[in-house]
C-alpha positions in Angstrom: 0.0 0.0 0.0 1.9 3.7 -1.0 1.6 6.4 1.6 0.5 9.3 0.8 2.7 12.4 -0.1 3.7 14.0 3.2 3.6 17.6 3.1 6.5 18.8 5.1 5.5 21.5 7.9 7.1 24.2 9.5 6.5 24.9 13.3 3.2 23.3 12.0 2.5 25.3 9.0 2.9 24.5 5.2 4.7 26.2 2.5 1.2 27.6 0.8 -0.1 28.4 4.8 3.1 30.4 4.9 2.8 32.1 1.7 -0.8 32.8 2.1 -0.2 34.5 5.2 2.7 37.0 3.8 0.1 37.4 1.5 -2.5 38.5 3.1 0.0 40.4 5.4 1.1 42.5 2.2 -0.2 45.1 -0.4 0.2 42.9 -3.2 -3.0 42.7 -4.7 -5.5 39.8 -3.8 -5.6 37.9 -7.1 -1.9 38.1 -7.7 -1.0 35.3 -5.5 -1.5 32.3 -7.5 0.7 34.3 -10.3 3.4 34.8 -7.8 3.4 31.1 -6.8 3.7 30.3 -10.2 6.6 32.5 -10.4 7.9 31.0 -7.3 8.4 27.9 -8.9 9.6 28.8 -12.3 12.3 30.8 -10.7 13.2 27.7 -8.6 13.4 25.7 -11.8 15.6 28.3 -13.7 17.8 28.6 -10.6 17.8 24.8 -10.9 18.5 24.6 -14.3 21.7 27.3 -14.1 23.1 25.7 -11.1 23.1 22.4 -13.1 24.3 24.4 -16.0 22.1 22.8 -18.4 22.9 25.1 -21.2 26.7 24.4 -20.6 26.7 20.8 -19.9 24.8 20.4 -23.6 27.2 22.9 -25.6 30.2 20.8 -24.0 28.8 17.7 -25.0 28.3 19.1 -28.7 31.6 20.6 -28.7 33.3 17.6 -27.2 36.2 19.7 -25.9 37.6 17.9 -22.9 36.0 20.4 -19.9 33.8 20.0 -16.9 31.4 22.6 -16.7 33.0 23.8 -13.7 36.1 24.4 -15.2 34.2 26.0 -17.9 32.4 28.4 -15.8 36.1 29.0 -14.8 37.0 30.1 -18.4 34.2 31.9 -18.3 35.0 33.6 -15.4 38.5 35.0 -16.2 36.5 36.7 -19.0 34.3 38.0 -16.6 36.9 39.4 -14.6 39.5 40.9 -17.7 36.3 42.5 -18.4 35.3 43.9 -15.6 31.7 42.1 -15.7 29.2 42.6 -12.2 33.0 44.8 -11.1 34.0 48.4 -10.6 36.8 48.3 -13.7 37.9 45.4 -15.4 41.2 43.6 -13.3 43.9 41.3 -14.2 42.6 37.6 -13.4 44.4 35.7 -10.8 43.8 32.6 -9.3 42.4 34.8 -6.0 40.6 36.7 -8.3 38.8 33.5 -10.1 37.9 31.7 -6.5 36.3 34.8 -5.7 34.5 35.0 -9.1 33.4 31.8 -8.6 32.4 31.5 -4.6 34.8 29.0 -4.1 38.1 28.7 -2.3 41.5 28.6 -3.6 42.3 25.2 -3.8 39.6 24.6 -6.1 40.3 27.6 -8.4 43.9 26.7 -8.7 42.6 23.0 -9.6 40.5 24.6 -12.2 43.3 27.3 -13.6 45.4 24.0 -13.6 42.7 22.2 -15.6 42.1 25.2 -18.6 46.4 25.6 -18.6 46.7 22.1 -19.3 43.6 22.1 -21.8 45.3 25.3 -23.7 42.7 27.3 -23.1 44.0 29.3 -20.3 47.9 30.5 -20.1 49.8 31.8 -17.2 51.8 35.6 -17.6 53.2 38.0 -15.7 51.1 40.9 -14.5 52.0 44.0 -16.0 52.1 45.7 -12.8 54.0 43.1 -10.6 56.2 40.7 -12.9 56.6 38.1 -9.2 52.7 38.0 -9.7 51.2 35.5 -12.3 48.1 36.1 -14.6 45.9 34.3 -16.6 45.3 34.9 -20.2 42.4 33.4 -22.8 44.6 31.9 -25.2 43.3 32.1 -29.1 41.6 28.6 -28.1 40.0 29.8 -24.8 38.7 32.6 -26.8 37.6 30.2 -30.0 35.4 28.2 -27.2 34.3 30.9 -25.7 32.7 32.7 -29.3 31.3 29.0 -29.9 29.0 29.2 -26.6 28.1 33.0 -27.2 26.6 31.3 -30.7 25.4 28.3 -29.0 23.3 30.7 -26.2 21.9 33.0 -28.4 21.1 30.6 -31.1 18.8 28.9 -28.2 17.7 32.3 -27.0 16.5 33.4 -30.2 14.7 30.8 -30.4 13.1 31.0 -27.0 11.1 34.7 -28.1 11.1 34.1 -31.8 6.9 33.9 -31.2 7.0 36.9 -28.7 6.1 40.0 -29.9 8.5 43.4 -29.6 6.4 44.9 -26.8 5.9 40.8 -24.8 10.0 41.0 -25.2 10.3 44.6 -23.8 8.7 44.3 -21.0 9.5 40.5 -19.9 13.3 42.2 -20.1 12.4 44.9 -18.2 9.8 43.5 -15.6 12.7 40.6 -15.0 15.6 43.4 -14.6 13.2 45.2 -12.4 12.5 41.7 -10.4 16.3 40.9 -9.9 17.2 44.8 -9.3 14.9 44.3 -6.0 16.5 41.2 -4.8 19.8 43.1 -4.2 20.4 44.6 -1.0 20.4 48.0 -2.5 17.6 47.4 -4.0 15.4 47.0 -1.2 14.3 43.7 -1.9 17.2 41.6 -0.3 17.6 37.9 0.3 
């Protein structure tokens, strides 16, 4: 005989109790809850879905080019720091500078600055500042990879709104930046 689904409680309440109370504790308007729910739970899959690097796990399986996704997103993220992407100004990337790009902790980074050396997609140089400190470069083949995935994404995202109209696309864009420009703590949304 199956059991039931159990629906997990907290201090005695479910999820939906707990979300219909901030509800009805709020200004949102009363038939905008289901919508947010629903929103709730797409978020949770995208999150899902990014985390798992979906989109990156299935380029590197078509590309067949010898990398984790982890020590992709590392590629990636020396990019992101030469270029100064979510910074102040562009830096030069160093291993420090690629754990903290990536939330991890050194060890790890150095495993995966190890990883794109040895791959060729990533070389070592001198910083221009400091010739005792060492900097890593996109190589002609880190960069090759890298425009391949830029085609690969937007070849898929294209093809996500090519049914949505100019306006549906302009203000999903704009809604969502306005979403995920709350959720910062300068924002006012917070986490």
């Amino acid at each position: 005989m199956t059991q039931p689904p159990v629906k997990p409680t907290y201090n005695g309440k479910t999820y939906r109790d707990i979300v219909d109370e901030h509800l009805r504790n709020s200004r949102v308007p009363a038939g905008a809850g289901e919508a947010l729910v629903m929103l709730d739970q797409t978020l949770f899959q995208m999150s899902r879905q990014v985390l798992k690097g979906d989109l990156v796990a299935a380029f590197l399986r078509q590309e067949d080019c010898g990398l984790e996704p982890a020590v992709f997103q590392g590629l990636a993220a020396v990019v992101r720091v030469a270029n100064g992407v979510g910074r102040p100004a562009p830096a030069q990337p160093t291993v420090g500078s690629l754990a903290e790009e990536l939330s991890i902790d050194p060890s790890r980074a150095s495993r995966i600055a190890a990883a794109l050396i040895e791959k060729g997609y990533v070389r070592r140089a001198a910083a221009q500042d400091d010739g005792r400190k060492s900097v890593l470069e996109i190589t002609a083949r880190g960069g090759a990879l890298l425009q391949a995935f830029f085609r690969f994404k937007w070849q898929r995202l294209v093809g996500i709104f090519e049914d949505w109209s100019e306006e549906e696309i302009t203000t999903f864009s704009r809604l969502l930046g306005r979403y995920a420009g709350s959720l910062t703590p300068t924002g006012g949304g917070g986490t």
